[in-house]
C-alpha positions in Angstrom: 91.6 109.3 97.0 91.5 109.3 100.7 93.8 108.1 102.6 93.9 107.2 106.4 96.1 105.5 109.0 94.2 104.3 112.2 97.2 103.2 113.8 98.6 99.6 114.6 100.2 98.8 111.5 97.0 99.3 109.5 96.5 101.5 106.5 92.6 102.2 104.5 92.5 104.0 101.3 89.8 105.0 99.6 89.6 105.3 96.1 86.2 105.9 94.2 84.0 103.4 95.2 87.2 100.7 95.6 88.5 100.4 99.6 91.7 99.3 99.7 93.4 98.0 103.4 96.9 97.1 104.0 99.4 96.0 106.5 98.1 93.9 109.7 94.6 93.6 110.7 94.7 91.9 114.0 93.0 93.0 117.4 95.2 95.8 118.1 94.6 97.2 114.8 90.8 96.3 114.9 90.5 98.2 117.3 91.5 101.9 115.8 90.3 100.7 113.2 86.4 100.7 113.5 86.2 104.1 113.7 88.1 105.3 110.6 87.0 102.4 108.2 82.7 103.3 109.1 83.0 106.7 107.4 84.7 105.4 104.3 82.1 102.4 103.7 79.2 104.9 101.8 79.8 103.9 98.0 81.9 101.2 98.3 81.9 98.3 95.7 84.9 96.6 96.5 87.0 95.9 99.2 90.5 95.5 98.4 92.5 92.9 100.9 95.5 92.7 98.5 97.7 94.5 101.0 96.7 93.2 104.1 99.6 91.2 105.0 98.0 88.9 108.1 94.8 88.4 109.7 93.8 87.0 113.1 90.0 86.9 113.7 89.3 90.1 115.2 90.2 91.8 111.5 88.2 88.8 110.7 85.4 90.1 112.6 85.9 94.1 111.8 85.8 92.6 107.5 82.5 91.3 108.6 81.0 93.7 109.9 82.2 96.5 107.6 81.0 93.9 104.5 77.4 93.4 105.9 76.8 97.1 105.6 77.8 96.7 101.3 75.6 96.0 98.8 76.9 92.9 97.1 80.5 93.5 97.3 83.2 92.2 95.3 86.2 90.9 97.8 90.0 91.2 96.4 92.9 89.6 97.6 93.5 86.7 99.9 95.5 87.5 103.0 97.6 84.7 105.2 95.2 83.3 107.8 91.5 84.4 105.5 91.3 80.8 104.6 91.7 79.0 107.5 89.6 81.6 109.8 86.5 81.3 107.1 86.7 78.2 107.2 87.1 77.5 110.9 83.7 79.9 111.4 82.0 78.6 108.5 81.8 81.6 106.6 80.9 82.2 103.0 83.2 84.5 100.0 81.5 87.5 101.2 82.2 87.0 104.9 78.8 86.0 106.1 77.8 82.9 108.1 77.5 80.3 105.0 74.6 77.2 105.0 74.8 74.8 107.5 76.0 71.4 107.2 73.3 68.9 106.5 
């Protein structure tokens, strides 16, 4: 199991192919972030949001980015501010821009 801090609140731990983050993922944690999360994403299945405490939309945008680079991954946990900033961007379960309106 791996574990690392980037800093701002934020904590990523690796274990087997499951990623777990928690604390607060907003812009000043995004930020630090980045960095530390892209070596962990190699093998990862699942991506575990249980702790994550709030979002705002930059650790909108980092989950994104992160999830676009997993095959088919499975999303757990539904931290404060996920639902309203998916829906305010349209964005599907997986993070990724869903179908537009008709």
């Amino acid at each position: 199991m791996a574990h690392t801090d980037p800093g701002h609140g934020l904590s990523l731990h690796r274990d087997g192919s499951v990623l777990r983050l928690g604390g607060l993922l907003d812009r000043a944690a995004a930020t630090g972030a980045w960095p530390a999360l892209l070596p962990q994403l190699e093998g990862v299945r699942t991506v575990d949001l249980s702790g994550v405490q709030r979002l705002d939309s930059a650790g909108l945008a980092l989950l994104a980015e992160a999830l676009e680079r997993l095959d088919a991954p499975v999303i757990v946990g539904t931290p404060d501010g996920l639902a309203e900033l998916r829906a305010a961007y349209r964005l599907d379960a997986a993070l990724g821009f869903a179908d537009p309106a008709p």
